[in-house]
C-alpha positions in Angstrom: 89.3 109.0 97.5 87.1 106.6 95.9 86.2 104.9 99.6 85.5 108.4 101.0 83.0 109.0 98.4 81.6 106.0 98.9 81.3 106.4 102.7 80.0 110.1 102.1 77.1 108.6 99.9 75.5 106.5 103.0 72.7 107.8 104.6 73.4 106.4 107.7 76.8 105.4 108.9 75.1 105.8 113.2 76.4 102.2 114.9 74.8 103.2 118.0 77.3 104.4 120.5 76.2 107.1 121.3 79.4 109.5 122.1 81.8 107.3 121.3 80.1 107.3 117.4 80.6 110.9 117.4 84.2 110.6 118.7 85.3 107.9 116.9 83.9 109.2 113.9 85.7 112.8 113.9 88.9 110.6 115.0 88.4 108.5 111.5 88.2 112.3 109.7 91.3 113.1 110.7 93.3 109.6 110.4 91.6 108.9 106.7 92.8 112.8 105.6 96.1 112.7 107.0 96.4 109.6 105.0 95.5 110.8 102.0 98.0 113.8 102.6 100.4 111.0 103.3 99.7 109.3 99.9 99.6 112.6 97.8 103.0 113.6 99.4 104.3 109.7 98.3 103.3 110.2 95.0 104.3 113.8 94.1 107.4 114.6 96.8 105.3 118.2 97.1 103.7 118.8 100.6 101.7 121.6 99.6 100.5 120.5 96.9 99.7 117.4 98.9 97.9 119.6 101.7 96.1 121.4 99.0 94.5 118.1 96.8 94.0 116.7 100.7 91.7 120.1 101.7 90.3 120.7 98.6 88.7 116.8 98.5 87.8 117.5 102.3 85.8 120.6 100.9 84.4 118.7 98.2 83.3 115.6 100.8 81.5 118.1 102.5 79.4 119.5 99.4 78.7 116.1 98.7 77.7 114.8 102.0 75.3 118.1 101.8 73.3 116.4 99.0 73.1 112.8 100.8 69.7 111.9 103.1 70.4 112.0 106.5 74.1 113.5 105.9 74.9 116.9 106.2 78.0 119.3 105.2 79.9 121.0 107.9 82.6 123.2 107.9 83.6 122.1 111.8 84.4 118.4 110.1 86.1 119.9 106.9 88.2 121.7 110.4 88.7 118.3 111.6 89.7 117.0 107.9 92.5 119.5 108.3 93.7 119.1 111.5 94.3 115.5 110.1 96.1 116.7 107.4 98.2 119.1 110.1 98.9 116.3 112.2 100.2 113.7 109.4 102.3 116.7 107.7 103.8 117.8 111.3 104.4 114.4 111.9 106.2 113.5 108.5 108.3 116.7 108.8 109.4 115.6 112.3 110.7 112.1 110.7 112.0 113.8 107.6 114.6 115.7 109.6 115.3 112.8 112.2 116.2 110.6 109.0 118.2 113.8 107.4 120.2 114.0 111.1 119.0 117.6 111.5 
């Protein structure tokens, strides 16, 4: 959480590619919040509560990117924050049940 704030606080994170950037970027959002869904589920065996500490510091991220030069907040990347969250969740129920032989 501490390196998303810290990312969130640059003005400028452009490296020039143009589309790609933008892709790559929104393909980071969603990797970086699934993960941190992954960790929160680790650490307290609760998905929801996982999905909802994931989301809720999405929400946050964008407040705070609102306040940041050159940054703004956007509820389409907060969308993209969750579909991250989705994915890794989805993903982690999937293997849960292959592991449990359902």
């Amino acid at each position: 959480m501490g390196v998303i704030f810290v990312l969130s606080a640059q003005a400028d994170l452009n490296s020039g590619l143009g589309a790609w950037d933008t892709a790559l970027r929104k393909c980071a959002h969603m990797v970086t919040f699934g993960l941190l869904w992954w960790l929160w589920q680790r650490a307290l065996s609760m998905p929801a509560a996982a999905a909802a500490i994931a989301l809720g510091y999405a929400a946050s991220d964008e407040w705070h990117q609102s306040f940041v030069q050159g940054r703004s907040g956007s509820a389409l990347d907060w969308g993209i924050d969750a579909i991250g969250v989705a994915v890794a969740a989805a993903l982690w129920g999937h293997f849960s049940r292959r592991r449990a032989g359902v």
